[in-house]
C-alpha positions in Angstrom: 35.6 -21.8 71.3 37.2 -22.1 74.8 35.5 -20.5 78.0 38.5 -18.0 77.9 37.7 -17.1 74.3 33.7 -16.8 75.6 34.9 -14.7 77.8 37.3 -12.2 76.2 35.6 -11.9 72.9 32.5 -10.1 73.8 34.5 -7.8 75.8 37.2 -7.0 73.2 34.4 -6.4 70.6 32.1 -4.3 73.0 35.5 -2.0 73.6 36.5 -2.3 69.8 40.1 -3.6 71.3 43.0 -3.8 69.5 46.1 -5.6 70.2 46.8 -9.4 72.0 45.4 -10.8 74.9 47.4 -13.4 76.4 46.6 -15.4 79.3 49.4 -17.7 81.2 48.8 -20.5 84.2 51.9 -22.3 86.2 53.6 -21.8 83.3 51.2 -22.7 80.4 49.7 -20.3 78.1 46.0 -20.9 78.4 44.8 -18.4 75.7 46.8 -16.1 73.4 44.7 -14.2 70.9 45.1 -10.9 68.4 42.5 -8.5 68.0 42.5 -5.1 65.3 44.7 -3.8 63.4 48.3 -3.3 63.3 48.0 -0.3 60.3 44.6 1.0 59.3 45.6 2.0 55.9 46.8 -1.3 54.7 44.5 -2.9 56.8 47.1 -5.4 58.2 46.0 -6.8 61.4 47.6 -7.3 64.5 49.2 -10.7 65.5 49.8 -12.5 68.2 53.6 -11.4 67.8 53.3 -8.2 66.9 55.4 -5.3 68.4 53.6 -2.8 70.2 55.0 0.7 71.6 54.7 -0.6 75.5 54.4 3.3 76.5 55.2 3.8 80.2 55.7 0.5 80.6 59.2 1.3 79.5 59.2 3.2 83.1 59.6 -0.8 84.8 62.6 -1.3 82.7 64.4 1.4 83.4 63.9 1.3 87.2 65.2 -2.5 86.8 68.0 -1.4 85.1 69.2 1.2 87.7 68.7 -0.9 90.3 70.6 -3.4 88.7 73.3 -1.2 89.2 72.3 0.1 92.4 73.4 -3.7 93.2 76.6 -3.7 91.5 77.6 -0.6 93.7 77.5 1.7 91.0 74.6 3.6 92.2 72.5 3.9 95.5 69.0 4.9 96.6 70.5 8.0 97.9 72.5 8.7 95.0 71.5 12.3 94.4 71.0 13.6 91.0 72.9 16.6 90.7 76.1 14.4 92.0 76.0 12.3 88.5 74.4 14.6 86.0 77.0 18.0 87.2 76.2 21.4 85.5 72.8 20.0 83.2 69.4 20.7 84.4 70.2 23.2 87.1 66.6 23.6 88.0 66.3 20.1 89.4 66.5 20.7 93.3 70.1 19.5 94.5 68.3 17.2 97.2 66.8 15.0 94.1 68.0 11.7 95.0 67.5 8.3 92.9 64.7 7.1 95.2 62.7 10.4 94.8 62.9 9.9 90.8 62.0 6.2 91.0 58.5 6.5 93.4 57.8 10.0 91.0 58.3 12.2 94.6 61.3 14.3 93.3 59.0 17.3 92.4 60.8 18.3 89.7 59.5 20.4 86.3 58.1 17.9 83.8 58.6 18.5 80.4 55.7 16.4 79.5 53.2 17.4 82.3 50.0 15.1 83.0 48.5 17.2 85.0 48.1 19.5 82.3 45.0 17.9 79.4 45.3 18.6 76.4 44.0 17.7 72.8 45.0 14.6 71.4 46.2 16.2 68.3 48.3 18.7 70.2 52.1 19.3 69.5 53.1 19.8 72.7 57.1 18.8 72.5 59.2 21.1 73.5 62.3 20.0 70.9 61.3 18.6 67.0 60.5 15.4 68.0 63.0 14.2 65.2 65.9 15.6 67.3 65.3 13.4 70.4 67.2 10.1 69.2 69.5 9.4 71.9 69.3 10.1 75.6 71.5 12.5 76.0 69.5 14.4 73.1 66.9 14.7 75.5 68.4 17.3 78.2 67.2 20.2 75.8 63.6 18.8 76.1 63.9 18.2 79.5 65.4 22.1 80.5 63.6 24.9 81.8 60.9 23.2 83.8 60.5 24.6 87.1 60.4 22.7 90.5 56.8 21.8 91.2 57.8 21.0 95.1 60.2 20.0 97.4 61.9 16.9 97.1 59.5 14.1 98.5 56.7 16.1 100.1 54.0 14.5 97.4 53.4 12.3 94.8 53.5 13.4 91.3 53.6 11.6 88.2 57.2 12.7 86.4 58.1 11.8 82.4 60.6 14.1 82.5 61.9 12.4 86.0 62.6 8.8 84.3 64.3 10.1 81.4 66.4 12.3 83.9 67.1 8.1 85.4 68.4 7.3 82.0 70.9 9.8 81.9 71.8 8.5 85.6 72.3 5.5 84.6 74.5 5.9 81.0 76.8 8.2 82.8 77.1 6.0 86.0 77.9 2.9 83.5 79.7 4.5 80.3 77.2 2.5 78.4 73.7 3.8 76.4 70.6 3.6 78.3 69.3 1.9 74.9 72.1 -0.8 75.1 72.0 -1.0 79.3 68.1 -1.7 79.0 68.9 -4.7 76.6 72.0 -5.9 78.7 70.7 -5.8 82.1 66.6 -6.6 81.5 65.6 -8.0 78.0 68.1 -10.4 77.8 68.5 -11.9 81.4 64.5 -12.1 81.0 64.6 -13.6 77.7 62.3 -11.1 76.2 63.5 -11.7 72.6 61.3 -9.3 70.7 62.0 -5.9 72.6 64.2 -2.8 70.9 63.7 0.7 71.1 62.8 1.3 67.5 62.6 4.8 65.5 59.0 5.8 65.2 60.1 7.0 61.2 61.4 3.2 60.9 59.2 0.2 62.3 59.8 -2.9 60.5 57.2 -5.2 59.3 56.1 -7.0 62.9 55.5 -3.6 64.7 52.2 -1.6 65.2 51.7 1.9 64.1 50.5 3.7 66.7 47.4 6.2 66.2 46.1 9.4 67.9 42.1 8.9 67.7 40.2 5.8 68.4 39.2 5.3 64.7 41.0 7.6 62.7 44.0 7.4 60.3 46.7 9.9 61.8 49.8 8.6 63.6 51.7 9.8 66.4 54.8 9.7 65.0 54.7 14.0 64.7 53.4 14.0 68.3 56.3 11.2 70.2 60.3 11.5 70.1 61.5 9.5 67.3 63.2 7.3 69.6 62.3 6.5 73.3 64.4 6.6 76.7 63.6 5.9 80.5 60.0 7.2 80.3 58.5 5.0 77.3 59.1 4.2 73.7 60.0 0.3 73.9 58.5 -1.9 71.6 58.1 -5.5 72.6 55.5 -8.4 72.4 53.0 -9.7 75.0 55.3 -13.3 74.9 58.1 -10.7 75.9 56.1 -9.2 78.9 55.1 -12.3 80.4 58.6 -13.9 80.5 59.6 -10.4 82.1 57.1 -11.4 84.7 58.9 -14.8 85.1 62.3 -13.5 84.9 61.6 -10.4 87.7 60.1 -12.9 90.5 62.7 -15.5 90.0 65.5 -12.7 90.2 67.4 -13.3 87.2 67.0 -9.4 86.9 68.2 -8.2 90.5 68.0 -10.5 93.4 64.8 -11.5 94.8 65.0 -8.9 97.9 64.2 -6.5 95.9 60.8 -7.5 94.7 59.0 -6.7 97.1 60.1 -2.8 96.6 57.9 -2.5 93.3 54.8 -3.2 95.3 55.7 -2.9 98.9 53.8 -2.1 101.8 54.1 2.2 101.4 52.6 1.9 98.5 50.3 -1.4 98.3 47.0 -0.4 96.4 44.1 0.3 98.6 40.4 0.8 97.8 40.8 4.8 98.7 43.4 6.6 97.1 47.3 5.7 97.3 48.7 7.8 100.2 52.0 7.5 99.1 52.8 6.4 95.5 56.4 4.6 96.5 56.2 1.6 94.7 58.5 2.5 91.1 57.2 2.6 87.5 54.6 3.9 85.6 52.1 5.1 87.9 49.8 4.0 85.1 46.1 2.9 85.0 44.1 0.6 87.5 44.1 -2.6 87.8 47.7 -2.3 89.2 50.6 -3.7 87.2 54.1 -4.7 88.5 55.2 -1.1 87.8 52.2 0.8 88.3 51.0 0.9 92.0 51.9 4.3 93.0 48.5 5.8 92.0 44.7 5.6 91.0 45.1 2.1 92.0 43.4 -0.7 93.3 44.7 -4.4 94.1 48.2 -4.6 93.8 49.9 -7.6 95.7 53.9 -7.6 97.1 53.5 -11.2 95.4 52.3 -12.5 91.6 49.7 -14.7 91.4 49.4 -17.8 88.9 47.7 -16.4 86.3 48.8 -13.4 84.3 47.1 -11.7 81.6 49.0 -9.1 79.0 46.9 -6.8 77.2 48.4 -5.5 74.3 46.2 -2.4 73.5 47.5 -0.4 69.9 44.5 2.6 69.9 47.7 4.6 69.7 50.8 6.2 71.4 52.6 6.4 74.7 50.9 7.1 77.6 51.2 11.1 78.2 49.5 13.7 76.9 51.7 14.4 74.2 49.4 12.3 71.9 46.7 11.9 74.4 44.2 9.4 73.7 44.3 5.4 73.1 47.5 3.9 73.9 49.9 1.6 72.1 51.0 -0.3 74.9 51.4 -3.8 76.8 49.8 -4.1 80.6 50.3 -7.1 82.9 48.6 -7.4 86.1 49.1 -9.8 88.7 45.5 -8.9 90.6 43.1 -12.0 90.4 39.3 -11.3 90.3 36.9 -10.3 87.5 38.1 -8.9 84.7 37.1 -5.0 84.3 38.7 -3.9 80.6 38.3 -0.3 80.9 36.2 1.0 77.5 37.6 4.1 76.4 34.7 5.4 74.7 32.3 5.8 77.2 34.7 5.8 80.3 33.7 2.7 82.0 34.5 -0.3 83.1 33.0 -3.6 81.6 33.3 -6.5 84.0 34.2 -10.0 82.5 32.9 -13.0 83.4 36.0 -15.2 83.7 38.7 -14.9 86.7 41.7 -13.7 85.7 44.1 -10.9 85.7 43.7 -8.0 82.9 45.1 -5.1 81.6 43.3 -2.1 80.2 42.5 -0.7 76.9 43.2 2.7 77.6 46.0 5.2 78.0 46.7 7.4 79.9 44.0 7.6 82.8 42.3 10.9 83.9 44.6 13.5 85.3 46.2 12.1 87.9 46.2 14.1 91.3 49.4 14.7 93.5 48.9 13.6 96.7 50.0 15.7 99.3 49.0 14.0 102.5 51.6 13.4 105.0 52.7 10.0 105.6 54.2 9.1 108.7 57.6 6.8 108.7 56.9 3.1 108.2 
């Protein structure tokens, strides 16, 4: 047994984690090992190339792919919403621009609230999940919410605003948000093992995703059958460290914009984000490439040169429509102990060797808006 293994194994069984832990250096993979199970009924565990649901993950993919065509012209920061998506969703403020959707400051109604906890086991979708296959499917799910605030006054955490992105971004192109994730992210990025499968038809490789820590229901009631801008990807840990590759050596969209997913307004400080700018998921500390707009805690403009991806499969996307574990894959690029979060008792283990992690739990606790004025850069 390696000192990584030393390391990681205690950890993964104190937190009873399940999923892949992979660890890459300069370009080597220093450990890459599967923990769990894939399906609890058929007791088929997981694999170091399994599939998981990546959750909110997805949210980094699809604000690559827009500003992949914010490069090519056919969009801009300032693009405003109502300009591309015309007579739909009415109740989304006319001032809504792209930027506001991206850094989750547009304000608009959520149809999957956070803020808002609820039981695991609820049904909270406001459409038969089984209806919501395509993207454009998706605009009767995502009607009748409310504005929450004005456009950019505060940070708060939007589902509802990324899937709103996806439908910027097939009508801007002419091409499915499905098919323009593939084009413009998995395959300059290499990431051979990504697809956004139907929850009521995984193949063999891909995890089932589950709505208790130890228990034998599935999510697959509680998520849309197929996914769009705010999660639902499946991929592989191999697949989220060569996105990590591909992103900083700007085979996605040129290198000036990397700094933008973890920039200065919205670097990860030991109090509280005051803004949230960076664009993503907004998910769980320690920061990953597209999650440093909130709850955060050591997120860096640059990666360092060891990565970790933590491929957690307790069980669905991270939102409260199957709150609980997640199925997901986290990368971080923040160097220091270890801390894999354990979901049981709500708190943090540290590890013992230095590298980056992920986290073992999805979604965080309620995350708060943050309504502090920031003054202009």
């Amino acid at each position: 047994m390696n000192d990584l293994e030393g390391s990681v194994d205690p950890i993964a069984a104190e937190t009873d984690f399940s999923g892949v832990v992979r660890i890459d250096r300069g370009g080597d993979i220093e450990f890459v090992k599967a923990y769990g199970l894939a399906h609890r009924g058929w007791e088929i565990p997981n694999e170091v190339d399994t599939r998981f649901g990546i959750a909110s993950g997805t949210k980094g993919l699809t604000a690559l792919t827009v500003m992949s065509l914010i490069e090519e012209g056919r969009l801009t920061l300032t693009t405003t919403a109502r300009s591309v998506l015309g007579n739909d969703l009415p109740l989304i403020d006319d001032a809504v621009t792209v930027e506001h959707l991206l850094a989750h400051r547009s304000g608009i109604g959520d149809y999957v609230d956070e803020d808002i906890v609820r039981d695991p086991l609820d049904y909270v979708s406001p459409v038969p999940v089984h209806e919501l296959g395509s993207t454009e499917e998706y605009l009767r799910a995502l009607g009748g919410f409310e504005t929450k605030f004005p456009p950019d006054e505060r940070f708060s955490y939007c589902n509802g605003g990324y899937v709103a992105l996806a439908l910027i971004a097939e009508r801007a192109s002419g091409t499915s948000f499905h098919e323009l994730v593939v084009q413009r992210v998995c395959e300059p990025a290499g990431m051979v093992d990504r697809e956004f499968l139907r929850s009521d038809e995984l193949p063999g490789r891909a995890a089932l995703g589950y709505l208790a820590e130890d228990g034998p229901r599935s999510n697959v009631f509680h998520l849309p059958v197929r996914g769009s801008g705010d999660g639902g990807i499946y991929s592989t840990a191999a697949d989220v460290s060569a996105l990590w590759t591909a992103l900083f050596a700007g085979r996605i969209v040129s290198k000036t914009w990397s700094p933008r997913w973890c920039d200065p307004g919205a670097r990860c400080r030991r109090r509280r984000n005051r803004r949230g700018t960076a664009w993503g998921s907004g998910s769980t500390p320690p920061a990953t490439w597209w999650s440093c707009t909130d709850r955060t805690r050591a997120c860096r403009s640059k990666p360092s040169t060891t990565r970790a991806s933590v491929s957690p499969t307790r069980s669905c996307r991270t939102r409260p429509m199957a709150r609980g574990r997640s199925s997901c894959i986290s990368t971080s690029s923040s160097i220091g102990e270890p801390r894999v979060s354990d979901s049981r008792r709500r708190r943090s283990v540290p590890g013992r060797c230095r590298v980056a992690t992920g986290t073992t739990h999805c979604p965080p606790a309620p995350r708060r808006s943050l309504d502090r004025p920031v003054p202009p850069a």
